[in-house]
TORGU-416134 format. One record per residue (C-alpha): residue number from 1; x, y, z. Coordinates in pm, 1 decimal, padded with zeros to 6 digits. Layout:
SITE  pos         u         v         w
SITE  NUM         X         Y         Z
...
//
This chain:
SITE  pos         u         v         w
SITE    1   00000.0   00000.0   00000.0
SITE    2   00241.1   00276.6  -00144.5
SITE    3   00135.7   00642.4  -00137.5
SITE    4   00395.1   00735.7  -00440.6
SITE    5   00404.2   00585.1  -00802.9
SITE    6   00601.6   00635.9  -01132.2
SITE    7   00408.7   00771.4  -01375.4
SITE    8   00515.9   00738.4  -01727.0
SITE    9   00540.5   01103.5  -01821.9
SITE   10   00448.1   01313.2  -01537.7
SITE   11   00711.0   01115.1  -01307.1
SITE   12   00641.0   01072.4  -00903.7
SITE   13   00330.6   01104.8  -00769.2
SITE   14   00254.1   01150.6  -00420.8
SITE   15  -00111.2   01065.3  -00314.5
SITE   16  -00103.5   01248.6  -00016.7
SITE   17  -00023.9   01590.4  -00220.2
SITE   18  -00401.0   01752.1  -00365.0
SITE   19  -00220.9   01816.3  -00689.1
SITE   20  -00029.1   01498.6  -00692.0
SITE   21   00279.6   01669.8  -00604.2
SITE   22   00294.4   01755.3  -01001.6
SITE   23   00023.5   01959.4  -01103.5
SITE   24  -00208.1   01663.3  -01145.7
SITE   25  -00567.7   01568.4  -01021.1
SITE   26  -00630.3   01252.9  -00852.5
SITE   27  -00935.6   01201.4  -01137.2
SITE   28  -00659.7   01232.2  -01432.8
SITE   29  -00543.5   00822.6  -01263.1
SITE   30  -00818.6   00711.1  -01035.8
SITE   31  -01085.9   00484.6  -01254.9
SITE   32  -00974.9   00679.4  -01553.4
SITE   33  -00978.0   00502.9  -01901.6
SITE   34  -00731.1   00452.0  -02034.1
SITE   35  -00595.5   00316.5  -01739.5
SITE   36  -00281.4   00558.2  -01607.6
SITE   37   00073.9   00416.2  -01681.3
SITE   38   00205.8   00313.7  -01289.9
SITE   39   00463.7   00160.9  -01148.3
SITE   40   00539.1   00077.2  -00797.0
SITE   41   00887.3   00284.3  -00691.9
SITE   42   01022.5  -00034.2  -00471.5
SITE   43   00958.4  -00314.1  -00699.1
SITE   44   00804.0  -00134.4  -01065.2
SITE   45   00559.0  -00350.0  -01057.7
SITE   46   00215.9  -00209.0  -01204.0
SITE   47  -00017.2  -00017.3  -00928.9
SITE   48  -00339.2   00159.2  -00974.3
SITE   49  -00502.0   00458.5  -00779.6
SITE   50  -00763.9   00342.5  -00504.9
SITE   51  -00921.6   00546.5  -00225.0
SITE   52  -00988.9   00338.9   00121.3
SITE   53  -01301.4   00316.7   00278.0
SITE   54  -01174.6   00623.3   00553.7
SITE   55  -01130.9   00866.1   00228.0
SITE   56  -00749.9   00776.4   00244.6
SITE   57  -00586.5   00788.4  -00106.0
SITE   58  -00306.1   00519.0  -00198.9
SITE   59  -00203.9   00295.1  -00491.6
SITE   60  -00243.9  -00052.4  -00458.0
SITE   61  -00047.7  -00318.2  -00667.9
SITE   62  -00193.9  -00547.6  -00922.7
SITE   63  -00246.8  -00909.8  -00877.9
SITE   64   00112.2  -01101.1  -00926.6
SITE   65   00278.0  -00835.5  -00747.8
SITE   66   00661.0  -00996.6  -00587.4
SITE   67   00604.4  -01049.6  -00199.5
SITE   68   00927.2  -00896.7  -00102.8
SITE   69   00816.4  -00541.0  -00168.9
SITE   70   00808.9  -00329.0   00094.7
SITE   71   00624.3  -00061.5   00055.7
SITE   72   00314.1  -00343.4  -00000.1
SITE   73   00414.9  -00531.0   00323.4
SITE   74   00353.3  -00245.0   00505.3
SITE   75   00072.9  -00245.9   00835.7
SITE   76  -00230.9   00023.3   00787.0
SITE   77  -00060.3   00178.2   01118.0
SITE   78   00282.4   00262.7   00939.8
SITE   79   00093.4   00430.1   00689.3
SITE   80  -00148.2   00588.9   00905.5
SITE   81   00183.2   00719.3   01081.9
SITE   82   00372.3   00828.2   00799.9
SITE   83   00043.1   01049.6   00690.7
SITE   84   00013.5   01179.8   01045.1
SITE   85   00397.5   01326.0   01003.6
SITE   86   00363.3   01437.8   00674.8
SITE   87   00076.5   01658.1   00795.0
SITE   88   00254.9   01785.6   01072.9
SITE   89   00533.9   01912.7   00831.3
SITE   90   00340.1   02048.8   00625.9
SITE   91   00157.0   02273.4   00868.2
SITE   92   00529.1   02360.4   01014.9
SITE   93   00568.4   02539.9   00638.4
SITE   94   00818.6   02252.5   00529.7
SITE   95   00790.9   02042.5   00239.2
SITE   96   00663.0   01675.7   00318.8
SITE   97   00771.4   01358.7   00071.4
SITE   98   00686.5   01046.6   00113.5
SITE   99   00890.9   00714.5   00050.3
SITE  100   01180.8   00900.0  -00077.0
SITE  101   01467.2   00679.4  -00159.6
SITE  102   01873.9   00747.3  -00198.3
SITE  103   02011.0   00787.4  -00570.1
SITE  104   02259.0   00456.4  -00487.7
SITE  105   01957.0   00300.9  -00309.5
SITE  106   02089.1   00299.2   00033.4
SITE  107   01844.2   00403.7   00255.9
SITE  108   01453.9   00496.8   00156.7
SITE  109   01287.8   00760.8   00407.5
SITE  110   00977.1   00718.4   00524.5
SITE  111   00869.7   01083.5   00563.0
SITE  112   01153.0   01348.8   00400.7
SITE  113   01114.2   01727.4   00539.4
SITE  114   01267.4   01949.3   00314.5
SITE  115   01343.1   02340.7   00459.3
SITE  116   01117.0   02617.4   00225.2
SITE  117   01478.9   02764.9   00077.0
SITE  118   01565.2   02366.6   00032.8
SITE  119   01880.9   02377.3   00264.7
SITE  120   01794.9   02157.8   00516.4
SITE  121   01621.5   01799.2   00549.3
SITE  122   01498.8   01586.3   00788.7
SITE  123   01401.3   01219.8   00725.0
SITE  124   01116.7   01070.8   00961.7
SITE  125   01098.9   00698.8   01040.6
SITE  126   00816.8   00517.5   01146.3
SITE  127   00997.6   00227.7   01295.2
SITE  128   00713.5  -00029.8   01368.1
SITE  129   00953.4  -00407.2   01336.7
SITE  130   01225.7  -00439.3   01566.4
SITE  131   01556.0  -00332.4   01508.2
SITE  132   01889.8  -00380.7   01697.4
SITE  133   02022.8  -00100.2   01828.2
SITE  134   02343.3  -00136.5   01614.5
SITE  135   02171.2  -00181.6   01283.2
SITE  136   01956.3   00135.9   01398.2
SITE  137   02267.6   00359.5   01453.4
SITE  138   02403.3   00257.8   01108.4
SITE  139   02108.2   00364.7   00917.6
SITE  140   02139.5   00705.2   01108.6
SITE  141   02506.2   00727.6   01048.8
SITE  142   02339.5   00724.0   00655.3
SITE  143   02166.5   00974.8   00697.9
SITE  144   02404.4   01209.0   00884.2
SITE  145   02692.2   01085.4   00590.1
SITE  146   02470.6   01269.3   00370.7
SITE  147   02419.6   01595.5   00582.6
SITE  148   02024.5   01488.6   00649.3
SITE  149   01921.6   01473.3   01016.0
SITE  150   01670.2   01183.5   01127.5
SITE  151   01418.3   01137.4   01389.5
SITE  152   01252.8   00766.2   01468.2
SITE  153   00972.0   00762.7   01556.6
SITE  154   00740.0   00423.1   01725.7
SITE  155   00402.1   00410.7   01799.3
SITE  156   00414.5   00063.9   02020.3
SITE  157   00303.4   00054.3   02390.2
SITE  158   00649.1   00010.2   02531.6
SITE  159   00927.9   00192.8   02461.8
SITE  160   01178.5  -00013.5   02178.0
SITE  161   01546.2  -00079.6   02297.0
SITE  162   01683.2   00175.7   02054.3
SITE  163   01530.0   00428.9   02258.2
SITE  164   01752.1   00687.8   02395.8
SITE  165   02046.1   00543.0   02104.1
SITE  166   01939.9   00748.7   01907.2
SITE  167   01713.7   01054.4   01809.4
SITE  168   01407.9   00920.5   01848.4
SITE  169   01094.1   00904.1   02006.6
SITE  170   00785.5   00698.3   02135.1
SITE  171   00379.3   00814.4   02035.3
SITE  172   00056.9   00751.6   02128.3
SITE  173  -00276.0   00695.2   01880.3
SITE  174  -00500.2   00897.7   01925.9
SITE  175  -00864.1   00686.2   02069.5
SITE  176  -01104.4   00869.0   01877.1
SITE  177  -01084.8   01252.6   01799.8
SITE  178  -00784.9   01301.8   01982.2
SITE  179  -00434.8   01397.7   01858.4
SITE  180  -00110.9   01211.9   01813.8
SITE  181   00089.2   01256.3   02144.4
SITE  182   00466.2   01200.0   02190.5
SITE  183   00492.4   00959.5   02477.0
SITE  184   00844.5   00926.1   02488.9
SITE  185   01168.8   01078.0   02440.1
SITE  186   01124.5   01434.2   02503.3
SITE  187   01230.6   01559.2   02804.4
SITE  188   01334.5   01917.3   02995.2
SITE  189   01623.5   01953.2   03274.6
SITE  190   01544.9   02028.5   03630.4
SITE  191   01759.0   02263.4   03770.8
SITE  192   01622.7   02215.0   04128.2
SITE  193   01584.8   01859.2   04133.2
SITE  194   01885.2   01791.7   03946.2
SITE  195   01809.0   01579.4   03661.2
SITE  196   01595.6   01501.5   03347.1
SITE  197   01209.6   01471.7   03324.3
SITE  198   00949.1   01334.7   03081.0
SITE  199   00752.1   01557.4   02867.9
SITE  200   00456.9   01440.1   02680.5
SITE  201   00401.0   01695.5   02341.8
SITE  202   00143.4   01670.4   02075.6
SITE  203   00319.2   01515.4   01765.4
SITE  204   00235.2   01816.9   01559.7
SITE  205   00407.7   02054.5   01780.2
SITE  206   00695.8   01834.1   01820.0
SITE  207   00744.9   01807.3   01449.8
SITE  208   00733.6   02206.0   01421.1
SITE  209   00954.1   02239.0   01712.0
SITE  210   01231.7   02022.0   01552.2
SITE  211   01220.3   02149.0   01232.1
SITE  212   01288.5   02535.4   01348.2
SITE  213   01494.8   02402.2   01571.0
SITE  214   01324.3   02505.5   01918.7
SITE  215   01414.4   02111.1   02008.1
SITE  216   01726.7   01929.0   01919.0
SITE  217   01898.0   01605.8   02057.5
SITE  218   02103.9   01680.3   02368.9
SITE  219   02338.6   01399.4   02548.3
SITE  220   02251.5   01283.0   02911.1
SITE  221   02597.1   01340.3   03111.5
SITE  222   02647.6   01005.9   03288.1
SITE  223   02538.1   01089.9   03617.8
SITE  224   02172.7   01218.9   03462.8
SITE  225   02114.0   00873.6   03243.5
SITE  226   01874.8   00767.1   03507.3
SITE  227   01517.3   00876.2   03486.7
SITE  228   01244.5   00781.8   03715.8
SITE  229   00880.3   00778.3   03597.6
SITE  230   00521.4   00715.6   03725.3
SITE  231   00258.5   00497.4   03474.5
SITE  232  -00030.3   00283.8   03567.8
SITE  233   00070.3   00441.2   03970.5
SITE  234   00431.3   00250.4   03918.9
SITE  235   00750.0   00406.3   03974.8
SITE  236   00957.8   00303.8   03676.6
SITE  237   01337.9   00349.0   03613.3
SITE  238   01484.8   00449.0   03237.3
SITE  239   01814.7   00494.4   03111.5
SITE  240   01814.8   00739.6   02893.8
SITE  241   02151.2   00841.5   02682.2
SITE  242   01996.8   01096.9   02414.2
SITE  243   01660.8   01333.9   02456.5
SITE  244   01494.5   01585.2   02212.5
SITE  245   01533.0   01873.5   02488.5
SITE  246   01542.8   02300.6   02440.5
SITE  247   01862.3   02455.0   02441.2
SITE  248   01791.2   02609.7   02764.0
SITE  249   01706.2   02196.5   02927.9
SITE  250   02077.2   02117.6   02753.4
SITE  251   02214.8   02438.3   02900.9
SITE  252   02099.3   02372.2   03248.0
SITE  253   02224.1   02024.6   03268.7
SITE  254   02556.9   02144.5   03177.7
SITE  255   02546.0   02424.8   03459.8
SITE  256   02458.5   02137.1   03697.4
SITE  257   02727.4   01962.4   03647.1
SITE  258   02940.4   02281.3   03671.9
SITE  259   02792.4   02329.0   03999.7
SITE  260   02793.4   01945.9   04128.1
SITE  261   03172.2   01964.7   04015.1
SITE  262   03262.6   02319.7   04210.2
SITE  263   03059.8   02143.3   04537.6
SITE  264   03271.8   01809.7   04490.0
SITE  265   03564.0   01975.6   04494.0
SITE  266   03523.8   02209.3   04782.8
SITE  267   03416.4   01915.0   04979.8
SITE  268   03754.2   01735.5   04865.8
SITE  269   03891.9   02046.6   04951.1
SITE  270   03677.1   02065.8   05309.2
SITE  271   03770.1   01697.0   05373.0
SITE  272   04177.5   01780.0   05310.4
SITE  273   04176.1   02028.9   05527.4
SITE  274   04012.6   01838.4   05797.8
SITE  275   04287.2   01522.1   05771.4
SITE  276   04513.1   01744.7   05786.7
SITE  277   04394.9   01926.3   06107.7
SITE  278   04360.0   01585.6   06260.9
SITE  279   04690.0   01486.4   06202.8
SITE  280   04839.6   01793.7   06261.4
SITE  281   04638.4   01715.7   06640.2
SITE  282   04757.4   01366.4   06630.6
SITE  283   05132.3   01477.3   06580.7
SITE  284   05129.5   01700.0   06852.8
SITE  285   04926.6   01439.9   07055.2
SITE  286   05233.0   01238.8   07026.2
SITE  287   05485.6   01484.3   07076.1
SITE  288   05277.6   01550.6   07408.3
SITE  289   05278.0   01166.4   07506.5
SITE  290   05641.9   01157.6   07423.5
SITE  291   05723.3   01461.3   07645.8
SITE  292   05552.6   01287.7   07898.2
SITE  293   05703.8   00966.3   07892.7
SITE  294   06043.4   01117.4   07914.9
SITE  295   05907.1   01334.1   08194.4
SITE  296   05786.9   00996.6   08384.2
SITE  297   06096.4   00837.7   08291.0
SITE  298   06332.6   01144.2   08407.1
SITE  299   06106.5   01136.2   08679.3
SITE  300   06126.4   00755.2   08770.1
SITE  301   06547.1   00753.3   08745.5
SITE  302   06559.5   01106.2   08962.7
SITE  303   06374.0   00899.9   09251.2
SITE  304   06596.6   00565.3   09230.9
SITE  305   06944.6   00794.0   09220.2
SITE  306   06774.5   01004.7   09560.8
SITE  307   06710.0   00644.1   09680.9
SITE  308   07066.9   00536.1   09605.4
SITE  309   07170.2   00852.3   09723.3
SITE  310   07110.9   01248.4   09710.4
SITE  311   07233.3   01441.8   09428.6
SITE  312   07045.4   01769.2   09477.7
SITE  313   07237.2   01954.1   09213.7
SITE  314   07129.9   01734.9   08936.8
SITE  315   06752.1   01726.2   09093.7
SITE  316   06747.7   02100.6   09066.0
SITE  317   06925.8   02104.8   08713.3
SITE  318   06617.3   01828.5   08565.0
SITE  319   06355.4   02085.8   08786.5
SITE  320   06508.5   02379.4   08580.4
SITE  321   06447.3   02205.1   08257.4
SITE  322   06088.0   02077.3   08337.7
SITE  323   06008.9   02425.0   08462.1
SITE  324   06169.3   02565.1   08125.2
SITE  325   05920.7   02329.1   07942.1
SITE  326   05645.5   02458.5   08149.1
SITE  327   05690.8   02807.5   08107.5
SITE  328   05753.4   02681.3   07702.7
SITE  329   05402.2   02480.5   07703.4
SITE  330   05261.8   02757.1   07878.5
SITE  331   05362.1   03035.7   07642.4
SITE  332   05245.3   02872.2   07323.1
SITE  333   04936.4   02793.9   07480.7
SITE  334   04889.2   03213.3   07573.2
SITE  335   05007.8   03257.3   07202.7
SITE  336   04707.8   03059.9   07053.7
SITE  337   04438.3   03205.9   07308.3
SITE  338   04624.3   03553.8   07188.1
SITE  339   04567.6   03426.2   06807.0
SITE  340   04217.3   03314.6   06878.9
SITE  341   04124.3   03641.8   07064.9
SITE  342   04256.8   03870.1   06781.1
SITE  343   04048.3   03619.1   06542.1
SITE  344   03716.2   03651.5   06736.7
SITE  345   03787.8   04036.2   06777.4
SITE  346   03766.5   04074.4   06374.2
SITE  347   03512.9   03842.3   06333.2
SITE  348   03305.7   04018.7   06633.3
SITE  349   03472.9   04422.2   06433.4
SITE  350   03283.9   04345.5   06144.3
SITE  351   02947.0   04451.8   06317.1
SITE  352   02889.5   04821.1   06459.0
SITE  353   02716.7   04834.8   06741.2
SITE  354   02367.5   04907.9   06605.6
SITE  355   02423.6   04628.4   06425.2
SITE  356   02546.7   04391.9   06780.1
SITE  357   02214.7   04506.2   06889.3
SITE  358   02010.6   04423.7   06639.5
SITE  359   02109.2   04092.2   06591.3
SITE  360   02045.6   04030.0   07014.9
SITE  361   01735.1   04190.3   06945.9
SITE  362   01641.1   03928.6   06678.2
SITE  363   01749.8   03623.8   06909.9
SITE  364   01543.4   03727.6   07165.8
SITE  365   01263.6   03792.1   06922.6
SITE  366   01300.9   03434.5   06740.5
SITE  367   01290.7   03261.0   07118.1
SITE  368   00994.6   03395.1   07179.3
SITE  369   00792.8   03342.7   06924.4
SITE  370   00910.4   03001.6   06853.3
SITE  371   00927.3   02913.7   07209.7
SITE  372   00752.5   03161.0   07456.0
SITE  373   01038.8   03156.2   07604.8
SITE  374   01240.0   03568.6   07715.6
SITE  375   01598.6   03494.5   07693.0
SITE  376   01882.2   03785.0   07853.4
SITE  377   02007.7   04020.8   07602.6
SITE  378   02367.7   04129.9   07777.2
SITE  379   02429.3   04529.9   07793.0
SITE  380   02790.4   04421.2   07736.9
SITE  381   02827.2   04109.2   07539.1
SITE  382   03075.2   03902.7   07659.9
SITE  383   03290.5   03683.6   07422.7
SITE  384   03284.2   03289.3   07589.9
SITE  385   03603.9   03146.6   07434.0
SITE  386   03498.7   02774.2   07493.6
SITE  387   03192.5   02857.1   07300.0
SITE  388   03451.5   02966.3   06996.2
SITE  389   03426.3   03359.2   07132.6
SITE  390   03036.9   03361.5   07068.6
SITE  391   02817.5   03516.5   07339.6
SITE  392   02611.3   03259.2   07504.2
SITE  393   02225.9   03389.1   07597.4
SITE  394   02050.3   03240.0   07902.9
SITE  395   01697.5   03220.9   07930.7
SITE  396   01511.0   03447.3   08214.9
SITE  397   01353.1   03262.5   08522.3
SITE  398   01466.1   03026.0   08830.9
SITE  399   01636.7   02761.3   08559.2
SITE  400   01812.8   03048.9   08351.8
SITE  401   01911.4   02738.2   08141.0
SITE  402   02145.4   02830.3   07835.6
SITE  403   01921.4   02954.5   07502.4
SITE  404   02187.4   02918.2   07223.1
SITE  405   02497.8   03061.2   07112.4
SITE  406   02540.7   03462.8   06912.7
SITE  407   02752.5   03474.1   06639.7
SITE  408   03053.7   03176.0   06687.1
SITE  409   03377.7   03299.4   06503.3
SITE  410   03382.4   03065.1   06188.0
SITE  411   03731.4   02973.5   06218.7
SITE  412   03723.1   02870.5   06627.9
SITE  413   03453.0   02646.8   06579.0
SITE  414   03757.3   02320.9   06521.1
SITE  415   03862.5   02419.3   06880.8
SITE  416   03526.5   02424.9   07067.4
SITE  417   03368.0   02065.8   07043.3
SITE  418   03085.9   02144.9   07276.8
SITE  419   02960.3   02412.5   07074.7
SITE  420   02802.3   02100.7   06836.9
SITE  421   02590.9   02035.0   07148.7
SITE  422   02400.2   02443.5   07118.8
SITE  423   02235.9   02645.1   06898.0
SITE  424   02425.4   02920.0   06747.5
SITE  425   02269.0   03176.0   06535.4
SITE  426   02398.0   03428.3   06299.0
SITE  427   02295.9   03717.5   06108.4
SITE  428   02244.6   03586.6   05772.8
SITE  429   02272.8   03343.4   05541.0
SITE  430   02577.2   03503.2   05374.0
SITE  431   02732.9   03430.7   05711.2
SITE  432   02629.5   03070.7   05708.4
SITE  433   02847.5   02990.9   05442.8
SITE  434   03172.1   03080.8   05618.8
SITE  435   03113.0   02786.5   05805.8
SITE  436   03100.3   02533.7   05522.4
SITE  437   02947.8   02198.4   05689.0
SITE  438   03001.8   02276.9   06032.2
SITE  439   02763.3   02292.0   06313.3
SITE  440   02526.0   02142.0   06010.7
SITE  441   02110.9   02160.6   06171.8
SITE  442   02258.4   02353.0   06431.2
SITE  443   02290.5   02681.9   06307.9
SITE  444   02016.5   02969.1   06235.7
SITE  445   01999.2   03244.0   06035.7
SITE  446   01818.7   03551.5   06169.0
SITE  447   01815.8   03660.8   05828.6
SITE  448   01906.1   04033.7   05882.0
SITE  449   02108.8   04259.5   05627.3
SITE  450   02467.2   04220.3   05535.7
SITE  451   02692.7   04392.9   05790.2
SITE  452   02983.6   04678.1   05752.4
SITE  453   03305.8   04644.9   05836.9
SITE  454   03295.3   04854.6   06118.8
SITE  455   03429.1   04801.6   06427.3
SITE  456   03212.3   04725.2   06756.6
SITE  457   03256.3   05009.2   07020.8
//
């Protein structure tokens, strides 16, 4: 059941065209006498005009015809298919040909869309019998050999294997005045959810869209291949390599990654840092056993030499050098606190006092509306440097139990372990990310304006 023939003089026809597709009525071959000169374009066997009992016009071939053609082996639904996206060209303003084959006879397109200046073409497939995926990609490696892009296109329930291989896509029949619907193989990238999702068109507006390019194939990066899906109230999983997406959908997949990469390696980053802090502890952990242990042992051999004997010189020379490690230990440890306080005094500089205020103000404000509960706001806030120099705030009352913690300094928060055990707040969310994962559900935003770098009177 063809919908082109040869004509003897006029050359193709196209049944699907009102004039034939060269200037012809459909009376000039169908039941005329003499009978019109045509030949089937697959085989050249003879073929007459017929209309079908749903007005559809075709040629049909005449008895004897060879079985191996196959434009007569096709189903009614391919052909119903191929009409459906030769209409939808047409009404995108492109030219629509049916059954158009290769000069060397390598490939024969279904549906061919030609461009109006004739520069571009498209060839649409109705793939109805199975196919391997590899014999699929060869006939579009055809195609592309000759500069003409191709989309394939199945109308079965369930989605073919060569789905997602190449550009392609799945439709749905309409169930009685409906329109054709693309099922599968469309898709738009979520930004916020952070991968593809299904998009179900109507075939006619998928056709336009691909044609003036509003939709083109676009590659699923590898962590993106998986797509989850809801039919008949099941959650399905696809793996999808290849989608007919917008340029914006292939542009924000691409800015996902860019972002998923820039988090992955400031987490590498975070978690280098970290190893190294711990064994920068763990080396001075040792160092600190070690000291002891030759303390002990100094120790242990000054008390058997007194017991064999007293030798108060050398007792006062090994108390000279354990008070010189003393006063050592001691100094490096008022160094750090001096470090840490000059830290927690810049961190604490960057707000003026208004703004100090404030920010009490809004603690104070947040516990009592989330909690009925009227916390202290200190007339001098007072930096606790266990709580990594925030300023703790006690609730009012007999139990004047401890609220939370104001404004931890960012980069004290290693040396205070029990401040994972409070709530701290900040001003804003700005501030937030200074502390990277740390203190992760325990810290609050009060969501106030971005501070000056003033200094706090």
């Amino acid at each position: 059941m063809p919908f082109t023939a040869l004509h003897l003089d006029a050359g193709r026809l196209d049944a699907t065209q009102l004039d034939l597709g060269c200037a012809m009525d459909w009376t000039q071959i169908h039941k005329s006498r003499p009978r019109a000169p045509l030949t089937c374009p697959e085989c050249s066997w003879g073929v007459h005009a017929k209309v079908s009992r749903y007005g559809v016009r075709f040629f049909c071939h005449d008895p004897g015809r060879p079985p191996s053609c196959e434009l007569s082996n096709e189903s009614w639904e391919h052909h119903m298919l191929k009409l459906e996206l030769a209409g939808a060209i047409r009404a995108a303003g492109w030219y629509a040909e049916l059954e158009v084959p290769a000069e060397d006879g390598s490939w024969r397109a279904d549906v061919m869309a030609s461009s109006p200046d004739g520069t571009q073409r498209t060839a649409w497939e109705a793939q109805l019998s199975p196919i391997t995926v590899e014999d699929i990609r060869t006939r579009t490696a055809r195609y592309r050999a000759e500069k003409i892009e191709v989309c394939w296109v199945s109308p079965h329930k369930k989605s073919p294997p060569w789905m997602g291989a190449v550009p392609g896509v799945r439709v749905r029949a309409p169930h009685a005045e409906g329109v054709w619907v693309v099922d599968d193989g469309v898709a738009g990238f979520d930004y916020a959810a952070g991968g593809w999702t299904f998009r179900e068109e109507e075939l006619q507006a998928f056709v336009r869209w691909v044609l003036h390019g509003q939709l083109s194939p676009c590659r699923s990066l590898p962590r993106y291949r998986r797509v989850t899906r809801v039919v008949d109230d099941r959650r399905w999983m696809y793996l999808r390599d290849l989608w007919w997406t917008s340029r914006q959908s292939a542009r924000a997949q691409t800015e996902h990654e860019e972002m998923r990469q820039r988090q992955e390696k400031a987490k590498e980053a975070r978690e280098a840092r970290k190893k190294q802090q711990e064994a920068e502890a763990e080396r001075r952990r040792k160092e600190l056993e070690e000291a002891d242990r030759i303390r002990r042992a100094e120790e242990a051999a000054l008390r058997r030499k007194e017991q064999e004997g007293p030798d108060r010189v050398l007792l006062e020379q090994m108390r000279e050098r354990w008070a010189e490690r003393d006063a050592l230990r001691a100094r490096e440890q008022a160094e750090q606190e001096r470090q840490a306080l000059e830290t927690a005094r810049a961190w604490w500089g960057r707000l003026s006092r208004q703004q100090a205020e404030e920010l009490f103000a809004a603690v104070a404000e947040l516990a009592w509306r989330e909690e009925q509960l009227r916390v202290e706001i200190p007339e001098n806030p007072n930096m606790a440097a266990h709580f990594a120099y925030g300023v703790p705030v006690y609730s009012r009352g007999r139990h004047h139990a401890l609220y939370g913690i104001v404004r931890p300094c960012p980069a004290l928060v290693s040396l205070s372990p029990q401040l994972s055990y409070h709530r701290a707040f900040v001003r804003n969310a700005q501030e937030i990310q200074e502390f990277g994962e740390t203190l992760a559900g325990r810290i609050t935003h009060l969501d106030l304006p971005g501070h000056e770098q003033l200094t706090m009177h």
